[in-house]
PyMOL Python script that loads the backbone (N, CA, C, O; Angstrom):
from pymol import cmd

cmd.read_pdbstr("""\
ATOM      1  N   UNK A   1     -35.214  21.479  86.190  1.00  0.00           N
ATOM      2  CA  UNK A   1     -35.549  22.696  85.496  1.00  0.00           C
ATOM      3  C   UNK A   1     -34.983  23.867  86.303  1.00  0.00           C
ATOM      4  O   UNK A   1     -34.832  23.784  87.522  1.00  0.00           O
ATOM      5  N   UNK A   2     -34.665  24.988  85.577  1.00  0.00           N
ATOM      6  CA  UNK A   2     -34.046  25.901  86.013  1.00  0.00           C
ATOM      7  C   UNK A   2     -35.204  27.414  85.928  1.00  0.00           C
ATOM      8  O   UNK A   2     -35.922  27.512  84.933  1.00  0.00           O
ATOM      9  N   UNK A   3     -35.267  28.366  86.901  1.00  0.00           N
ATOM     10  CA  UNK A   3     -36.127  29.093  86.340  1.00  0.00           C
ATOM     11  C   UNK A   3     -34.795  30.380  86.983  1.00  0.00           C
ATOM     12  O   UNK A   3     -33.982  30.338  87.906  1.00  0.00           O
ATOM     13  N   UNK A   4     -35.210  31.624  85.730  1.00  0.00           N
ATOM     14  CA  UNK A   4     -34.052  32.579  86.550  1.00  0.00           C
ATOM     15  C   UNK A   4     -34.964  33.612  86.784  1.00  0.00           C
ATOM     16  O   UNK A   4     -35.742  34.035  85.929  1.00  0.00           O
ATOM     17  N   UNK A   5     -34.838  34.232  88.511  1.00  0.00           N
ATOM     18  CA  UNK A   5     -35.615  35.263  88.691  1.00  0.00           C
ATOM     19  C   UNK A   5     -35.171  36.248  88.749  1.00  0.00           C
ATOM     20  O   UNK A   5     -33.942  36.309  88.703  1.00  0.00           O
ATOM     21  N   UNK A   6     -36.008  37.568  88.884  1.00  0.00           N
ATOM     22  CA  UNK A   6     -35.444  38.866  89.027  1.00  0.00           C
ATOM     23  C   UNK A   6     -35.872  39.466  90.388  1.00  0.00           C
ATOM     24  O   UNK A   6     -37.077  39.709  90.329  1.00  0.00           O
ATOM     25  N   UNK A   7     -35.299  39.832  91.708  1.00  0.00           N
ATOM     26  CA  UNK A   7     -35.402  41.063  92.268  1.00  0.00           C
ATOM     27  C   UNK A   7     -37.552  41.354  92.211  1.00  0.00           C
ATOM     28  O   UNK A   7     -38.304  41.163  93.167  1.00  0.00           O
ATOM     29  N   UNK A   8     -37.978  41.843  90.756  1.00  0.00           N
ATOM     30  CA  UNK A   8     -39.094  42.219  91.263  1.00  0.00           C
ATOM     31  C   UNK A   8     -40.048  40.713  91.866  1.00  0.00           C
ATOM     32  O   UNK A   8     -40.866  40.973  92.748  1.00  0.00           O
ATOM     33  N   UNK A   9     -39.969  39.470  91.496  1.00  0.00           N
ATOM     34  CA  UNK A   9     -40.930  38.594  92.356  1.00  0.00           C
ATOM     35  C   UNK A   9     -40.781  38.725  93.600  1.00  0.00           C
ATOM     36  O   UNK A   9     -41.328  37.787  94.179  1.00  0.00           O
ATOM     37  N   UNK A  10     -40.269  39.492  94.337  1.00  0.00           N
ATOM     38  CA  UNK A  10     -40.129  39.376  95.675  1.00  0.00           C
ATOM     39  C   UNK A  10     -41.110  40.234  96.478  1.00  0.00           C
ATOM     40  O   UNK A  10     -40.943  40.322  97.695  1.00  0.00           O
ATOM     41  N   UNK A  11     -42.245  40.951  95.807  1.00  0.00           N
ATOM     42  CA  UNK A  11     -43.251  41.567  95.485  1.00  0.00           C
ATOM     43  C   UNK A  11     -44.185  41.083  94.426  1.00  0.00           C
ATOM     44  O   UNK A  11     -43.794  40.869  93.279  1.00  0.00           O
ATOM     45  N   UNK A  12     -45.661  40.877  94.888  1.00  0.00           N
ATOM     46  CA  UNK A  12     -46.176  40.961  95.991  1.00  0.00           C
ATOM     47  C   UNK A  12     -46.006  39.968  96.413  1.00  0.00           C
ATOM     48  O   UNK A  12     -45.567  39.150  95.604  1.00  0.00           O
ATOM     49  N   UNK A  13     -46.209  39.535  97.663  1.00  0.00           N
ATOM     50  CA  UNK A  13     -45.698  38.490  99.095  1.00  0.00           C
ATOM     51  C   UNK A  13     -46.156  37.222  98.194  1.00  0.00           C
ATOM     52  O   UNK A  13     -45.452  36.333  97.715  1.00  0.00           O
ATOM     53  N   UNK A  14     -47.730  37.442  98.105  1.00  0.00           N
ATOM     54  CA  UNK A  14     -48.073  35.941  97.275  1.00  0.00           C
ATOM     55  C   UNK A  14     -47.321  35.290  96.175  1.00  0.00           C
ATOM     56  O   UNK A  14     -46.817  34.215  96.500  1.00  0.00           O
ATOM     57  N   UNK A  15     -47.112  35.691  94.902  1.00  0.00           N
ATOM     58  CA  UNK A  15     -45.984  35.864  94.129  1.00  0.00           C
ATOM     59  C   UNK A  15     -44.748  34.988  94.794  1.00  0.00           C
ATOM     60  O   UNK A  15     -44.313  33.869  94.520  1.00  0.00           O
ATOM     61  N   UNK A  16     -44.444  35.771  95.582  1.00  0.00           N
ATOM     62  CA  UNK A  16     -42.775  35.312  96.316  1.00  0.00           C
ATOM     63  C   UNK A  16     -43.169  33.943  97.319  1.00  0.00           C
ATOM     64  O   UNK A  16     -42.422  32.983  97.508  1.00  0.00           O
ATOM     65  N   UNK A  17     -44.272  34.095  97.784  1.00  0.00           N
ATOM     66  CA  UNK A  17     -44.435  32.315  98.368  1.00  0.00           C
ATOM     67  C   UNK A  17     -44.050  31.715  97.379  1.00  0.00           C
ATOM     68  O   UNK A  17     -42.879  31.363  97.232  1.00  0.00           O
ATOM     69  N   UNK A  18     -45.123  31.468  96.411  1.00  0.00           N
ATOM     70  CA  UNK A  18     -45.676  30.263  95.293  1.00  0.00           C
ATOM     71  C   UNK A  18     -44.037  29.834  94.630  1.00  0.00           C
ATOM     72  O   UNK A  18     -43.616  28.678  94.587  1.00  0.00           O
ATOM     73  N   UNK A  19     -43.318  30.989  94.177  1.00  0.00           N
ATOM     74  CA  UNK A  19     -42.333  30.761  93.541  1.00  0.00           C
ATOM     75  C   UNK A  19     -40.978  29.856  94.612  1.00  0.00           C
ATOM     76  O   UNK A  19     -40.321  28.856  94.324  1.00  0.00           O
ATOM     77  N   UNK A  20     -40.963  30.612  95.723  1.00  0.00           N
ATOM     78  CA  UNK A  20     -40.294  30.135  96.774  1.00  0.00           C
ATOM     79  C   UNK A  20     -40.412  28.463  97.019  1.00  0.00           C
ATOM     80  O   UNK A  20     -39.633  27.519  96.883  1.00  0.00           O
ATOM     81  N   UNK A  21     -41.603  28.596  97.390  1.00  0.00           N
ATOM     82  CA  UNK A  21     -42.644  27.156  97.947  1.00  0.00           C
ATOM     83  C   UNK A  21     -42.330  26.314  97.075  1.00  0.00           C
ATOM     84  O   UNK A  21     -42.347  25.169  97.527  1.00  0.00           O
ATOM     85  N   UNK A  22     -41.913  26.422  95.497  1.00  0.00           N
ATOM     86  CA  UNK A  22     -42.183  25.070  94.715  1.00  0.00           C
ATOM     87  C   UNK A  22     -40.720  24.936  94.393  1.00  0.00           C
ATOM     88  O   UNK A  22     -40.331  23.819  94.051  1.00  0.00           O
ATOM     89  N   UNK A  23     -39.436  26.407  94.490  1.00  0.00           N
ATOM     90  CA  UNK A  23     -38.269  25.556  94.703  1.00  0.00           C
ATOM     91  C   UNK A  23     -37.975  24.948  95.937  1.00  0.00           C
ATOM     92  O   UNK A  23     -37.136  24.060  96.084  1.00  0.00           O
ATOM     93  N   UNK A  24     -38.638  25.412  96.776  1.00  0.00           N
ATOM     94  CA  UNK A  24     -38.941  24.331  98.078  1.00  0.00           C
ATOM     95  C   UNK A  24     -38.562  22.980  97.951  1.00  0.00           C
ATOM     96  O   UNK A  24     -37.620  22.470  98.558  1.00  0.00           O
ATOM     97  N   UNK A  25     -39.340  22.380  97.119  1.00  0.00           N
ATOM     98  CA  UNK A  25     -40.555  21.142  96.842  1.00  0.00           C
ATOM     99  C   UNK A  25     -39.371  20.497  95.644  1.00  0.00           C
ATOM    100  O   UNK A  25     -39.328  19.319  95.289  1.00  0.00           O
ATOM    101  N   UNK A  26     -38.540  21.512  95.199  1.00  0.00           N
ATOM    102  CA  UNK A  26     -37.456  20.842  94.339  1.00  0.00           C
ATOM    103  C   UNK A  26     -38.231  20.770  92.731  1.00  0.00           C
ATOM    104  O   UNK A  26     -37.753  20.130  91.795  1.00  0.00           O
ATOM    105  N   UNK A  27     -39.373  21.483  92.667  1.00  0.00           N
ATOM    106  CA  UNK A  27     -39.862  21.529  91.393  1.00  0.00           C
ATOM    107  C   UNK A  27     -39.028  21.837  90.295  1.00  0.00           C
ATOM    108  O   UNK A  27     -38.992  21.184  89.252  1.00  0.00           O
ATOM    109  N   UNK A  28     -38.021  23.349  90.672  1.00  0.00           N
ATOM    110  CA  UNK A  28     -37.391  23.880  89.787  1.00  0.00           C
ATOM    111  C   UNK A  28     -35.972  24.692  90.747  1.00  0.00           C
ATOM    112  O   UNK A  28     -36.098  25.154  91.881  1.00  0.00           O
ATOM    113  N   UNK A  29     -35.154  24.691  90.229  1.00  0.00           N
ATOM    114  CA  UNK A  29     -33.833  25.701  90.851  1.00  0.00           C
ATOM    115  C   UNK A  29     -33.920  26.950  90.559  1.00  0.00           C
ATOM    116  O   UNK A  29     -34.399  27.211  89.455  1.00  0.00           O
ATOM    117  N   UNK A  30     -33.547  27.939  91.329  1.00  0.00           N
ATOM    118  CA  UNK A  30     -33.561  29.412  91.405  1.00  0.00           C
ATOM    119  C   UNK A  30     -32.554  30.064  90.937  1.00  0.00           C
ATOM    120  O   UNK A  30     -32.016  30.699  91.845  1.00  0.00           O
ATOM    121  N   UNK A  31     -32.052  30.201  89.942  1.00  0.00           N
ATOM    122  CA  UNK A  31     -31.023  31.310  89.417  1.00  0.00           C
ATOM    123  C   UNK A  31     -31.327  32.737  89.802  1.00  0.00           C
ATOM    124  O   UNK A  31     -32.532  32.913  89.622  1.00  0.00           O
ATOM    125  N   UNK A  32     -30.789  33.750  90.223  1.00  0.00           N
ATOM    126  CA  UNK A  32     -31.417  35.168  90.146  1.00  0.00           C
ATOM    127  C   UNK A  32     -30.277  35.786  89.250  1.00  0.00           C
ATOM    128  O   UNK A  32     -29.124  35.364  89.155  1.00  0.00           O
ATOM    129  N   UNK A  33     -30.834  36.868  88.616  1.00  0.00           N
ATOM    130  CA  UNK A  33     -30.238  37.793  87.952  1.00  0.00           C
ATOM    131  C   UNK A  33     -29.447  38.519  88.823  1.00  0.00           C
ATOM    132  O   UNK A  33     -29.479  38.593  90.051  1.00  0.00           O
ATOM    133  N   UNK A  34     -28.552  39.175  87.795  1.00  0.00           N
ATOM    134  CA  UNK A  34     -27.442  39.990  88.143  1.00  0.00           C
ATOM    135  C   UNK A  34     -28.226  42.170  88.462  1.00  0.00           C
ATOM    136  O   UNK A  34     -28.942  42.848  87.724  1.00  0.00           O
ATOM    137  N   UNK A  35     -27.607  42.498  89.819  1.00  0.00           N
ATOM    138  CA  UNK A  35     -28.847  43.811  88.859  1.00  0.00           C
ATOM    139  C   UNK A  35     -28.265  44.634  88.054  1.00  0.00           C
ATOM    140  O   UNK A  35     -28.968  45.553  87.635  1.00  0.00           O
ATOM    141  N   UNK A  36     -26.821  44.561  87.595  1.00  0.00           N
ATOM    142  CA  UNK A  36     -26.267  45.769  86.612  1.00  0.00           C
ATOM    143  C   UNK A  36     -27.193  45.262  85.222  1.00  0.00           C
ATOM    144  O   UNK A  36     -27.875  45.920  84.435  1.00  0.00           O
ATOM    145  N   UNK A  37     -26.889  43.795  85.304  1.00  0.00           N
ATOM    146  CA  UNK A  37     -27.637  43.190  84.112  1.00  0.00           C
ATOM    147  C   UNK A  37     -28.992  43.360  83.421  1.00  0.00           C
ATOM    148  O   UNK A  37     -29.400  43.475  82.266  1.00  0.00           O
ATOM    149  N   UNK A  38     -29.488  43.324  84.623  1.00  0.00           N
ATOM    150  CA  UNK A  38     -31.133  43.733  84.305  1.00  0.00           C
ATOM    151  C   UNK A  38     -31.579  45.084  84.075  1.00  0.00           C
ATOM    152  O   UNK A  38     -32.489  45.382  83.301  1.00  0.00           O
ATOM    153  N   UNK A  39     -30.727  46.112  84.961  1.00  0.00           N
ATOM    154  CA  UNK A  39     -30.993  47.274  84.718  1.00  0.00           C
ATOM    155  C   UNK A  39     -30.544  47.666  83.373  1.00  0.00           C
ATOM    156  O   UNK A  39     -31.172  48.250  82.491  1.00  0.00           O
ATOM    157  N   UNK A  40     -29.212  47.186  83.390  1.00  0.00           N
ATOM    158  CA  UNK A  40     -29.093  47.712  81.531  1.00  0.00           C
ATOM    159  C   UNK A  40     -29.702  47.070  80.668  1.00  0.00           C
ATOM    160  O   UNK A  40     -29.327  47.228  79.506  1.00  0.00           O
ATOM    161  N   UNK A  41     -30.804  46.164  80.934  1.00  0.00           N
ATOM    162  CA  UNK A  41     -32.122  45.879  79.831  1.00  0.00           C
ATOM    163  C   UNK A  41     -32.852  46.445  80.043  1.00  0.00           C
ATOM    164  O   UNK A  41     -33.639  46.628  79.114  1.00  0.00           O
ATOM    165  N   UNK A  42     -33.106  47.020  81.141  1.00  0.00           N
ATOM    166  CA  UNK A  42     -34.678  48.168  80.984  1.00  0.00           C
ATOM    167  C   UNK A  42     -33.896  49.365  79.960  1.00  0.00           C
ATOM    168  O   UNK A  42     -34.136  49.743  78.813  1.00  0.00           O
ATOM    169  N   UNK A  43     -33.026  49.684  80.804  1.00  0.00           N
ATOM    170  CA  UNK A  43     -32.531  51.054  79.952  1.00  0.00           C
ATOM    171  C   UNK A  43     -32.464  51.215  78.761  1.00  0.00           C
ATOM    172  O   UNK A  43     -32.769  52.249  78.166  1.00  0.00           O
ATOM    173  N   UNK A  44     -31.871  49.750  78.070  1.00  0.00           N
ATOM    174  CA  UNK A  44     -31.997  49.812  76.646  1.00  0.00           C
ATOM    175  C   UNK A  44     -33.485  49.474  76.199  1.00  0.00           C
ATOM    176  O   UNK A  44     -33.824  49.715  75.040  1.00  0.00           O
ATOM    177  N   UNK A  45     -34.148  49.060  76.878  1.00  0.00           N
ATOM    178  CA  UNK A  45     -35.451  48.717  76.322  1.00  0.00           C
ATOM    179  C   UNK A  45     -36.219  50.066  75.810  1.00  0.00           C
ATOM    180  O   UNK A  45     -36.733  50.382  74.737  1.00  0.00           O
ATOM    181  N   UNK A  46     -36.047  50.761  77.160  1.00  0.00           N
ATOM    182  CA  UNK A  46     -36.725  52.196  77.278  1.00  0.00           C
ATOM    183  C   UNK A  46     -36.849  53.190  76.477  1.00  0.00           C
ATOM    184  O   UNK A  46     -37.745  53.991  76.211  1.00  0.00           O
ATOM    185  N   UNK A  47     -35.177  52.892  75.939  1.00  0.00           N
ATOM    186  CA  UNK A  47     -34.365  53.399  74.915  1.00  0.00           C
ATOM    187  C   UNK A  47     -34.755  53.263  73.664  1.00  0.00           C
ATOM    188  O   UNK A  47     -34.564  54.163  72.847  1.00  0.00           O
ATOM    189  N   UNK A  48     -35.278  52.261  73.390  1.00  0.00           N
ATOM    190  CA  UNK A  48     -35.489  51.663  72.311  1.00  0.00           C
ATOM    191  C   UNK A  48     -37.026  51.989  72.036  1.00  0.00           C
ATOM    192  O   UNK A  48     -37.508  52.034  70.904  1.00  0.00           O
ATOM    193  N   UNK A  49     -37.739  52.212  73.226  1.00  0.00           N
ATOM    194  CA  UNK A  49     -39.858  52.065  72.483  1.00  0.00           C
ATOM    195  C   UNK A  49     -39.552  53.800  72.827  1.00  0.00           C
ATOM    196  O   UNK A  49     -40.487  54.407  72.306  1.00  0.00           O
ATOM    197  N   UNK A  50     -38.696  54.687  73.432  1.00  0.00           N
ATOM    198  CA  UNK A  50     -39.096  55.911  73.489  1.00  0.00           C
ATOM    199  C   UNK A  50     -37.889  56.593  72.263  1.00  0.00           C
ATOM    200  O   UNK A  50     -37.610  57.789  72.184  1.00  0.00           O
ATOM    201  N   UNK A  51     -37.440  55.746  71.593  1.00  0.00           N
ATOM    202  CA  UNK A  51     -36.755  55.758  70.104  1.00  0.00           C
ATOM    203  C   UNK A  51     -36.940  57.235  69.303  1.00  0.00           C
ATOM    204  O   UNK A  51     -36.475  57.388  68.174  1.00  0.00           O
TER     205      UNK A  51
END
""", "prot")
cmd.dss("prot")
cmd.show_as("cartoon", "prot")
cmd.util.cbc("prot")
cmd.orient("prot")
């Protein structure tokens, strides 16, 4: 299984164990996002509910 993260799990600390700890353990693989990528989904998001 693949899980893709973003930048914010790395906050708060607990959060960033648990997720860390179980690709550890080989539960799941870590993809991370790109940040131009992500940021231009908030922006359009933002964009979009303040419409």
């Amino acid at each position: 299984m693949i899980a893709l993260l973003n930048a914010c799990v790395l906050y708060p600390a607990v959060l960033r164990d648990v997720l860390l700890t179980l690709a550890e353990a080989e539960i799941y693989q870590i993809r991370w996002t790109k940040w131009r990528e992500t940021s231009s989904k908030v922006v359009e998001r933002t964009a979009e509910c303040e419409g």
